[in-house]
N, C-alpha and C positions, 0 to 999 in steps of 0.2 A: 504494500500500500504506500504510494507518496505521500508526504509529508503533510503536503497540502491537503488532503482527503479528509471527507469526513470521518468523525469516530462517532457518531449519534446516524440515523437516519429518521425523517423525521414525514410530514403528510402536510400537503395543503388543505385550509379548511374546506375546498371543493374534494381532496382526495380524503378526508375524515368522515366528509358526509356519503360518498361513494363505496366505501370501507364497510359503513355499516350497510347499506344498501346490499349489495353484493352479500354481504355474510348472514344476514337473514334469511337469503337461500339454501344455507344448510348446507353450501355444498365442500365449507372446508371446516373443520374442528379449532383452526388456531387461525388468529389474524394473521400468523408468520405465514402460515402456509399458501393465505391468498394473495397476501403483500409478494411473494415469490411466483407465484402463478401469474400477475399482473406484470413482474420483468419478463419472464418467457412470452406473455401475448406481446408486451408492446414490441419487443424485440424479433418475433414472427412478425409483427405486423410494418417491420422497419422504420420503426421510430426514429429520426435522427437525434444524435444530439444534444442536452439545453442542461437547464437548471430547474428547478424546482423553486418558485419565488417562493418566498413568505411560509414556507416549510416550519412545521413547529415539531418537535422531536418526538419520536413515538418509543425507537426499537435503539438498540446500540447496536454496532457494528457485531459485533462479536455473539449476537441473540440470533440476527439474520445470516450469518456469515462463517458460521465457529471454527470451518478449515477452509477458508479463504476462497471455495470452488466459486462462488456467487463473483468477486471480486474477478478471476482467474480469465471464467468464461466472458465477463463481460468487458476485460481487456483483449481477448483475445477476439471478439467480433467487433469490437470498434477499437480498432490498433492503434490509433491514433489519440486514445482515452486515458491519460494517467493519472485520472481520479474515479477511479470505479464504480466510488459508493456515494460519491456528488450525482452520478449519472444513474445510480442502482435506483435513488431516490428520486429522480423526476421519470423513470421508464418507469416505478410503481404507479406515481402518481398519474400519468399518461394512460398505462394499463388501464388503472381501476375505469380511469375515464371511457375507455375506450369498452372496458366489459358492460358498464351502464348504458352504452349507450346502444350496445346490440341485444340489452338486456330490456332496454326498453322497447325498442322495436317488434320483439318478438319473448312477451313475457312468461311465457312457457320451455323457454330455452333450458335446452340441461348442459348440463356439464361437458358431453360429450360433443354434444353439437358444437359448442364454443370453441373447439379444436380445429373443427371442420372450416377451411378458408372460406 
């Protein structure tokens, strides 16, 4: 991890309200687990990029991350990224968005479908 990296990861108050949204579907046991599902869609869905404005801290690096694999893959798909967990927290944030919003479209969607491009 650089220097410069975060050590907290944290949720916009858009991604806090989408968080809960998303987890009342039942379809994860731990917010870790959707906040992680939300980096693999956005990152399926080639998210480029950014920051996470106005982020207020949720998770520690070390809660989402405990052997660095999260950190690993997501320098190794955007190679050009050496802050990982600056960008781990706006692809959550970006996710959750992006699962509300095919979550509203079609509110019967399962889990499985979400996979589906």
């Amino acid at each position: 991890m650089a220097s410069k990296d975060k050590v907290t990861i944290g949720l916009t108050q858009n991604g806090k309200t989408f968080l809960e949204q998303i987890f009342k579907l039942g379809w994860f046991n731990q917010d870790l687990d959707l906040a992680k599902f939300a980096i693999s869609y956005a990152v399926s869905k080639k998210v480029d990029q950014s920051e996470a404005k106005g982020a207020s801290t949720v998770w520690n690096v070390g809660s989402l991350d405990s052997d660095g694999s999260v950190a690993f893959i997501i320098s190794e798909i955007y190679g050009e990224c050496d802050t990982p967990y600056k960008l781990a927290e706006y692809l959550i944030d970006e996710g959750l968005k992006m699962i509300v919003e095919r979550v509203n479209k079609k509110p019967d969607i399962s889990l499985i479908e979400m996979l589906a491009p």
